[in-house]
C-alpha positions in Angstrom: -63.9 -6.9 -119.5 -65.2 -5.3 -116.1 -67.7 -9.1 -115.2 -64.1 -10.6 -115.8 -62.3 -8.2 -113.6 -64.9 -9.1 -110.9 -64.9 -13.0 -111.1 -60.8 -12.9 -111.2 -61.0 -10.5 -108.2 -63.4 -12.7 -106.4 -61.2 -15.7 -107.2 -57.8 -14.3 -106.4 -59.3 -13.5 -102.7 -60.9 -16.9 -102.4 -57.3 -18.6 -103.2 -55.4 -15.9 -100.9 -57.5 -16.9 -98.3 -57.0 -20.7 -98.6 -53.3 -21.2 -99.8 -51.5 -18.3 -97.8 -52.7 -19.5 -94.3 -51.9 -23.4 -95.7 -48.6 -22.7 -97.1 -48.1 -20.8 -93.5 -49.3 -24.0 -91.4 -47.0 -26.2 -93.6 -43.9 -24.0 -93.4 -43.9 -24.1 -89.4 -45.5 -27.9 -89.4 -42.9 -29.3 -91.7 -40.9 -31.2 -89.7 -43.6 -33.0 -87.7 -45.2 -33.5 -91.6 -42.5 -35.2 -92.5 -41.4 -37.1 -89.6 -45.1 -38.6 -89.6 -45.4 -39.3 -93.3 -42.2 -40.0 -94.4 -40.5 -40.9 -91.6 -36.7 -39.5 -89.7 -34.9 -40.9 -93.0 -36.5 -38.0 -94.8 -35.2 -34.9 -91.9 -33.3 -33.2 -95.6 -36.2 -32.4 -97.1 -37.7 -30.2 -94.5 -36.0 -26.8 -95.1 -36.4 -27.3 -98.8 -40.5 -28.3 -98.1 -40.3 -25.0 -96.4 -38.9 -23.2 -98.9 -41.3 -24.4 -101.3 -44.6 -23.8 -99.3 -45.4 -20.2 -101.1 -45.1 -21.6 -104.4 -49.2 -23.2 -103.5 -50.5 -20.1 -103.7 -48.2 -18.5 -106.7 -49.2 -22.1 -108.8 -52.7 -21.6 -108.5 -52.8 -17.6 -109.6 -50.6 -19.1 -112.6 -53.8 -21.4 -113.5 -56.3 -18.7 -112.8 -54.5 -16.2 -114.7 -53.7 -18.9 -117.5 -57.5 -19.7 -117.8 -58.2 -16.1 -117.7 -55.6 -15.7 -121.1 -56.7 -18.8 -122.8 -60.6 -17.2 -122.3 -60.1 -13.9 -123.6 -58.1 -15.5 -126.7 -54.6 -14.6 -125.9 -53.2 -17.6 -126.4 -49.7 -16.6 -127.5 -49.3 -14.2 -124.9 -50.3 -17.2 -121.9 -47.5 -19.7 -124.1 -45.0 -17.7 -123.8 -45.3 -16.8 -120.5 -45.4 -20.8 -119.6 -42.3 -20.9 -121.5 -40.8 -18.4 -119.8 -41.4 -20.2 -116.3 -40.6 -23.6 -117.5 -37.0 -21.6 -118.4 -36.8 -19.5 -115.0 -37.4 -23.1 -112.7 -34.6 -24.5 -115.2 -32.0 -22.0 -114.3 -33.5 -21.5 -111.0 -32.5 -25.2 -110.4 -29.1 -25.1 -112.3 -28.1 -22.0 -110.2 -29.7 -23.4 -107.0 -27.7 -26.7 -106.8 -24.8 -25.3 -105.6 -26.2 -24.8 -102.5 -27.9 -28.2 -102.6 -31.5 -29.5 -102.3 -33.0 -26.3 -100.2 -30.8 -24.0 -103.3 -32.5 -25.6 -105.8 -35.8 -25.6 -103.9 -35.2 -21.9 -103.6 -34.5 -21.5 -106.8 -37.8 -23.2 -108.1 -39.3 -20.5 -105.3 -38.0 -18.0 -107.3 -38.7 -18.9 -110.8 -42.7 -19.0 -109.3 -42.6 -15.8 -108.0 -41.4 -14.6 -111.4 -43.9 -16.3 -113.2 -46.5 -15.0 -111.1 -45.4 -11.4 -112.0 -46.1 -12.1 -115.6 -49.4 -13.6 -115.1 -50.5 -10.9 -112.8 -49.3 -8.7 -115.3 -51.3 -10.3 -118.2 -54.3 -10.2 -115.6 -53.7 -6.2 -114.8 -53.8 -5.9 -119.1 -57.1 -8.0 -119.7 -59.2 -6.4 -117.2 -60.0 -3.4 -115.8 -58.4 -4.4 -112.5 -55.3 -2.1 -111.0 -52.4 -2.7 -108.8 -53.6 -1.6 -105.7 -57.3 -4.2 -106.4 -54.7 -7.1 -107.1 -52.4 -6.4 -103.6 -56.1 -6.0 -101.7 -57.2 -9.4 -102.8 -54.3 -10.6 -101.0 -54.7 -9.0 -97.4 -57.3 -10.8 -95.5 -54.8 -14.1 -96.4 -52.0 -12.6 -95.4 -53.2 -11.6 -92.3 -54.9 -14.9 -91.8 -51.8 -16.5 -92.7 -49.5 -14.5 -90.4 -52.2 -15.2 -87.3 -52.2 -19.4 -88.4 -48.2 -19.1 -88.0 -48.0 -17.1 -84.9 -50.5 -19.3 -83.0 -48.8 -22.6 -84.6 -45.8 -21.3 -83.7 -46.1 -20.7 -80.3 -48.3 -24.5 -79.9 -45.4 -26.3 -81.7 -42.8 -24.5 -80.3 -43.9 -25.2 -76.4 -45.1 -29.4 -77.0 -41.4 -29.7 -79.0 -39.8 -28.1 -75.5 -41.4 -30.5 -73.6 -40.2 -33.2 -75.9 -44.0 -34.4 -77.0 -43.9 -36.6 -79.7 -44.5 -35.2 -83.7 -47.7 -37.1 -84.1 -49.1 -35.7 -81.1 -48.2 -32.5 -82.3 -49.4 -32.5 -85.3 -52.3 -33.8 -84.1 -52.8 -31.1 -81.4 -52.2 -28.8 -84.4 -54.7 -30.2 -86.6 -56.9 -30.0 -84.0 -56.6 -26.2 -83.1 -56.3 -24.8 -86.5 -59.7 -26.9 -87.1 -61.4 -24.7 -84.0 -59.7 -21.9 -85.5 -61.6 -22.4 -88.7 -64.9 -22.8 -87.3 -64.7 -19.9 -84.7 -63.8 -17.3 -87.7 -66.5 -18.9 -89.8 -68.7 -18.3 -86.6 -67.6 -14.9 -85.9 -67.5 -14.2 -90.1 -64.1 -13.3 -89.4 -63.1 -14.7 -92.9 -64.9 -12.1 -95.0 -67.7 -12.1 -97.7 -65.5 -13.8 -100.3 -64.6 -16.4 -97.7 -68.8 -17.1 -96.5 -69.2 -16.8 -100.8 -67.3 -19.7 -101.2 -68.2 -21.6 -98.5 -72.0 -21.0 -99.0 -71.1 -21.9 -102.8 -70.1 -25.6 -101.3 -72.4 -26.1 -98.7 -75.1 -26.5 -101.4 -73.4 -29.2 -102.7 -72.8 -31.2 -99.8 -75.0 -34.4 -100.0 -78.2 -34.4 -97.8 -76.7 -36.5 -95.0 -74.3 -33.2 -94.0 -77.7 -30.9 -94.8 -76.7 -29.8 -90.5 -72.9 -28.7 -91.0 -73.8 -25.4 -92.9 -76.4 -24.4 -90.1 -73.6 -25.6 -87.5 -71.4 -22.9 -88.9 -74.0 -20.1 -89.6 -73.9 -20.4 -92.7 -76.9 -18.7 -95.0 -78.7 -21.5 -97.4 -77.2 -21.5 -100.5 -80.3 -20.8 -103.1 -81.7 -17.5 -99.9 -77.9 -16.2 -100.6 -78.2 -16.0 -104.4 -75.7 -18.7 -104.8 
């Protein structure tokens, strides 16, 4: 099982790197999300959007580790596992709505994070993967998430101050985490998994966008073995 234990490794770092630093961005840029998509009728929903923001990145190890079951034949051991999530987010939310729409928004949190213990469990048991290899893959997103919500942070924090409108900071957001993204690219900042994946895509961009790769350094796809 060790070319399994590779491609799930390879995987779980790919998605650490992307959801962690999104579900950061969107727990600090939730109120200027949902003032500019949805409008000030919809102010309630912002702490429980927050709440929920982790739950990207537990969701998609649930997939990759359901996929991972289903392909080595365990198929009983990946339904009961669904079962047992679809139960937890069911008294998750029955417990939660005492505390109203961010409780039961909690709660749902909470029934993820449980299912993503027994998936990562599953994943420990089908490959030759430890403990200590699954909580690696999940550094360089962590720490890329934890710089995405400093620096947000401290942008959002000063343009709400000086009462700037949430468009215009979200824009201004947008528009920094964007030169945030290249310069790392650049500066290779986000890792070999991270130029993998994005080498992986750039040879399937259509010919017309043939100059982005080169504008971000990127190796061409069939020289990097891609």
């Amino acid at each position: 099982m060790r070319a399994h234990a590779f491609t799930l490794l390879e995987l779980m770092l790919v998605i650490a790197l992307l959801a962690i630093p999104a579900a950061a961005a969107v727990i600090v840029l939730a109120p200027e999300l949902i003032t500019v998509l949805l409008g000030a009728d919809w102010l309630g929903v912002i702490v429980p959007l927050q709440i929920l923001a982790p739950g990207i990145f537990f969701l998609l190890i649930f997939q990759l580790s359901d996929a991972l079951g289903v392909a080595a034949g365990t198929v009983y051991a990946v339904a009961w596992r669904q079962g047992a999530f679809a139960a937890a987010v069911l008294v998750g939310a029955l417990i939660g709505q005492y505390w109203g729409l961010p409780g039961v928004a909690f709660g749902v949190l909470a029934a993820q994070t449980f299912s993503y213990l027994l998936v990562s469990q599953l994943s420990l048991r089908l490959t030759s993967l430890g403990v200590g290899d699954l909580a690696a893959a999940h550094g360089r997103g962590l720490v890329l998430g934890a710089l995405a919500s400093v620096v947000l942070w401290l942008l959002v924090t000063s343009l709400r101050s000086l009462g700037v409108a949430p468009a215009i900071t979200l824009g201004a957001a947008v528009a920094l985490l964007t030169v945030a993204a290249l310069a790392m690219i650049r500066l290779r900042l986000i890792g070999r998994d991270g130029l993998w994946l994005l080498e992986s895509l750039a040879g399937r961009l259509p010919r017309r966008l043939a100059l982005l790769p080169r504008l971000l350094g990127l190796r061409n796809p069939a020289a990097a073995g891609i």
